[in-house]
N, C-alpha and C positions, 0 to 999 in steps of 0.2 A: 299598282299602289306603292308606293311611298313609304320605306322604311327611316321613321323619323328614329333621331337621334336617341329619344324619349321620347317614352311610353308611362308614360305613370298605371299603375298597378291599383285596381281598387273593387276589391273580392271578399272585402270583409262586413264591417259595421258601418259604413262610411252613409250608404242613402238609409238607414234604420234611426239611423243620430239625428242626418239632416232634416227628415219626415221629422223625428220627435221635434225638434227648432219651430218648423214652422207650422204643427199641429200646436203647440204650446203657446207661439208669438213670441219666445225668444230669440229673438234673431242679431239684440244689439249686442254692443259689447259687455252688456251687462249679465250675459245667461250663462247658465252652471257651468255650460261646458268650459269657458276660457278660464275657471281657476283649479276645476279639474284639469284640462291639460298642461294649467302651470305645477300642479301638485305631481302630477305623474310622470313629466318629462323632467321634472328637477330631479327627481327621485330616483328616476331611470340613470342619470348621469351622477346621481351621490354629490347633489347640491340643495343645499338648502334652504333657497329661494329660487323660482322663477318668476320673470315679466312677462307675458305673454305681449308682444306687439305685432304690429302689419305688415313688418317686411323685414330682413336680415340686413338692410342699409339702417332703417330704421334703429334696429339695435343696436348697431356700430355708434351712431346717431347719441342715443342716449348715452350707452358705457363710456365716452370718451368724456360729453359733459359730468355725466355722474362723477368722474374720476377728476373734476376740475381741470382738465386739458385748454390751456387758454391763449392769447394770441401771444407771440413770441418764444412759445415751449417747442421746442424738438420730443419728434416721434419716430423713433426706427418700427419701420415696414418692408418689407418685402416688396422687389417693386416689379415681383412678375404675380399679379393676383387681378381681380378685378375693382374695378375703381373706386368700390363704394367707400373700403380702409382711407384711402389717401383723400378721397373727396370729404368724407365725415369731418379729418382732421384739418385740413385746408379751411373747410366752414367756419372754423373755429378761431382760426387768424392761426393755427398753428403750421408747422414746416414741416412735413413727412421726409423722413430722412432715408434713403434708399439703400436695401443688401441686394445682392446680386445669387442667386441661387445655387444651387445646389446641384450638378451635372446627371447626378444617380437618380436622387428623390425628386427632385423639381420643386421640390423646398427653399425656404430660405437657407440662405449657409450660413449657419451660427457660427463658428469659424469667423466671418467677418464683421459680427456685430461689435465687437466690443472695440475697435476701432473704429467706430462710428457714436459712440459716446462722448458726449460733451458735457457742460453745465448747465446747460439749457434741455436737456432730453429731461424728458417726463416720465415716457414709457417705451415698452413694445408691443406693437401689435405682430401675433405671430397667426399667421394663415396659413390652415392643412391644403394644402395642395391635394385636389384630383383620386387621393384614398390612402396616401401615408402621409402619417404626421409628422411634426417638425420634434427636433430630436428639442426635447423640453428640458432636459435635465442641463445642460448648461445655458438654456436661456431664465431658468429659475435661480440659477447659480448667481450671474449677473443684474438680475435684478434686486438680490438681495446685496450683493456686493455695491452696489452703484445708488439702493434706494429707490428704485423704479417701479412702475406700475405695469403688470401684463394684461391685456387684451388679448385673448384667446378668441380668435375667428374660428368656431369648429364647422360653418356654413352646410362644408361639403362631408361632413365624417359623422353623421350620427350614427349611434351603437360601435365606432372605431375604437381602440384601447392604444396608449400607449404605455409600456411595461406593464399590463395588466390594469391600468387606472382609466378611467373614461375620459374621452377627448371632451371637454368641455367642460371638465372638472378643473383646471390648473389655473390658477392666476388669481386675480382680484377680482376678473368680471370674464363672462366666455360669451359669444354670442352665436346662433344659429339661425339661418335659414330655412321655410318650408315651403319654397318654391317647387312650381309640379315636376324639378327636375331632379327634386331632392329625395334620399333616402326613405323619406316619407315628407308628406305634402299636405297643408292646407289648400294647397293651390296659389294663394300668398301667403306669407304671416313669417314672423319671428320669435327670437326669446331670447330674451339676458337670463342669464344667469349668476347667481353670488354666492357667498358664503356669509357675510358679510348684510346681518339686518336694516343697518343705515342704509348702507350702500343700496341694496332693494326698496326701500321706502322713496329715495330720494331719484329712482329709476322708475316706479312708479308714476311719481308724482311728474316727470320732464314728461313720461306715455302723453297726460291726459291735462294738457295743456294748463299744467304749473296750478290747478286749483290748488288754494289753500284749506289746508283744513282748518276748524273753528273761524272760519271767515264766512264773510257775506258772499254768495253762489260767485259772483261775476266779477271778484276784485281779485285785480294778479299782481301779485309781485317780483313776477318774474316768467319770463316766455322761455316755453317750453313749445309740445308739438301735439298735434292729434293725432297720435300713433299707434290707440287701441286697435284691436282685433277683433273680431264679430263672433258670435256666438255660431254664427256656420260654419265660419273659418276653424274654432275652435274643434266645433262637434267632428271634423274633416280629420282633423290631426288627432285628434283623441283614438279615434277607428284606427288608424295609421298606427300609431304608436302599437296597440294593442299587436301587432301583427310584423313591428321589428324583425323579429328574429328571423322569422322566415324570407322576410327583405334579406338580410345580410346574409343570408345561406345562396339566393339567388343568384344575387349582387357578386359573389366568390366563385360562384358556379361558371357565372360566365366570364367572369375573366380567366377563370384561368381554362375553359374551353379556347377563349382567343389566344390563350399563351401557350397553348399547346399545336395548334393548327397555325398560328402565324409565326412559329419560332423559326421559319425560313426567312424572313427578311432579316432578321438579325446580319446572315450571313452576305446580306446584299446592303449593307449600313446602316439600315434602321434600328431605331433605338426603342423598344417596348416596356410598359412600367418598372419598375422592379419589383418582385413575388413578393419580399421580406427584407426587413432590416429587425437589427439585434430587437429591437424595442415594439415590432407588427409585423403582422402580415397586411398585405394591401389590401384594404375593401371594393376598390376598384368602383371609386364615385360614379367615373370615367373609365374606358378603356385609352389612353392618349398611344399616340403613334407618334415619333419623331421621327423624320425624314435625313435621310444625308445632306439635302439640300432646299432651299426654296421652289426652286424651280421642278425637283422629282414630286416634294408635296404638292406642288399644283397638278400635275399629270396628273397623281392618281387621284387628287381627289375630282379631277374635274370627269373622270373613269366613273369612279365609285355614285358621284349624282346624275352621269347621263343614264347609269342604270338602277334610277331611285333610287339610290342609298344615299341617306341623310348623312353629315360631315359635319364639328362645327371646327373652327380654328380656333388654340391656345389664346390664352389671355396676352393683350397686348400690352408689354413692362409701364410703366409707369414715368419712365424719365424719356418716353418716346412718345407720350399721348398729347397731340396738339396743344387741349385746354388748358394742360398743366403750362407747356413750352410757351402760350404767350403772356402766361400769369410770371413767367419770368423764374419759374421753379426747374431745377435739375438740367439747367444749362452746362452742356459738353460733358455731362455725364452719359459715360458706359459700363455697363454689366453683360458682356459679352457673353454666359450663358442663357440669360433670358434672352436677349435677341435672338436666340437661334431657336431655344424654345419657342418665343413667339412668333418666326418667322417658318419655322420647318413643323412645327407641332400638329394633330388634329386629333379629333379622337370620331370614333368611330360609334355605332347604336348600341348601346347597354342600358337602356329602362328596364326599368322592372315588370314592363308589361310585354318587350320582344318577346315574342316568339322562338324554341328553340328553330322550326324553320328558317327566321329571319333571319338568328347568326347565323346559320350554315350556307344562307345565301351570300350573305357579307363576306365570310370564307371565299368562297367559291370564285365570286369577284373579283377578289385581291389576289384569288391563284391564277384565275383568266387574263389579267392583267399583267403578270410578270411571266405567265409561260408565252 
């Protein structure tokens, strides 16, 4: 059998919820659950509003229009992340403008944004990378400095803290994912977040395809998206949430089981998370591996699937992705940390549902492999 990547975990209230949904017939996006787990996940992150929506692209989706992001605006992003930040903003007529990471965290390098600011930048989008955050405190600095708007991707970092304040708490608008591969899971589904009651009204209203209020059912003044979320999806994440904490005791458990049993390839070049920075400890979304080279990533991981072990490879940077290159965006541009990240990177099985078995078999493979 097959040790996938992800295991999603689900041992709590999860089929009690979804029974009550469709004993009741609510199942659209109109039933309790989805304002209950806007009220309890905003709460959980000490925001006060949440959107609940249907996917974490979606989110991206809204927050950027919510935030008036329009065509000819610059947007610094990070351009080792996945596509959805750069594609949101591109949709928009706007110019995703690219940092090049971070060697340690696999973060953005704040360090080089503020050379990447123009007259035409909007905002930033900042993306937690894999289970540490991006050092906030001088990307808050500069947006106050410059005027800008933050987009806080917290996708992969629910229940994360950075200096003790919750990842998704920072900026004008934060967004999350609850993909089955996420800290906790609708299975799909999303959520903006604000502080900021316009700003949630007007996030809202882009979900559920720009109805107006005191208007006639079917007159729009404006196109928006059908990006509500179902009251299954809801009742899914509701159970999840309830049950955090013990996620993230998990989630810590096994990495740093992997950082203690795999701290020999260190000595053979590989590069494994980092434990801690001044501002967290790792949640360990991911357990990732970097490679000394492209070519030893291939060996091992093509080792690690011929004896079932699930593998996925690092995100591929942004100024290196076909769609973008023939739209005529981030030509002759290099960020030579992310290509190595993307080129040498993988991460190995840590769902919430592995098996301590499973990692010790993971172990055991990657020592059969180099002995």
């Amino acid at each position: 059998m097959v040790i996938p990547v992800n295991t999603p975990l689900l041992a709590g209230n999860e089929l009690k919820y979804l029974t009550e949904c469709v004993t009741t017939g609510w199942i659209s996006s109109d039933g309790p659950f989805v304002a209950k787990f806007e009220q309890e996940f905003s709460k959980y992150c000490h925001r006060n509003f949440g959107i609940a929506v249907s996917n974490g692209s979606a989110a991206l989706d809204i927050a950027l229009k919510a935030l008036e992001i329009q065509a000819g605006d610059e947007v610094i992003m990070p351009t080792f992340t996945i596509i959805s930040p750069a594609q949101s903003v591109t949709a928009l007529g706007a110019t995703p403008v690219l940092v090049d990471s971070d060697p340690h965290t696999w973060n953005m390098d704040v360090k080089l944004v503020e050379a990447k600011i123009t007259s035409r930048t909007k905002a930033i989008v900042v993306v937690h990378i894999y289970g540490i955050p991006v050092d906030m405190d001088p990307i808050i600095a500069l947006a106050k400095k410059y005027k800008l708007k933050i987009i806080e991707d917290a996708a992969q970092l629910h229940g994360q803290t950075y200096k003790g304040k919750s990842c998704g708490s920072f900026g004008d608008i934060s967004t999350f994912s609850f993909y089955a591969n996420k800290n906790i899971t609708s299975g799909e589904g999303g959520m903006v977040l604000t502080d900021d009651k316009a700003l949630a009204e007007r996030c809202r209203k882009l979900r559920n395809l720009c109805f107006e209020p005191n208007q006639p059912r079917f007159v729009h003044h404006e196109i928006g998206w059908n990006y509500r979320i179902s009251n299954l999806q809801a009742a899914l994440a509701v159970a999840q949430l309830e049950q955090i904490e013990h996620f993230l005791t998990i989630k810590r458990s096994m990495g740093n089981f992997y950082q203690q049993k795999l701290a020999f390839l260190k000595e053979k070049g590989y590069q494994l998370p980092v434990i801690q920075t001044d501002a967290s400890q790792n949640l360990y979304w991911v357990f990732g591996i970097v490679a000394p080279s492209e070519t030893e990533k291939e060996a091992l991981v093509k080792h690690l699937n011929e004896q079932k072990i699930g593998t996925r490879p690092f995100f591929w940077a942004m100024h290196e992705q076909p769609v973008f290159l023939k739209k005529g965006f981030f030509q002759n541009e290099q960020h030579p940390i992310a290509e190595k990240l993307a080129r040498c990177g993988f991460y190995i099985p840590s769902g919430l549902g592995t098996s301590q078995e499973q990692l010790e078999k993971v172990v055991y493979q990657i020592e059969k492999y180099f002995a």
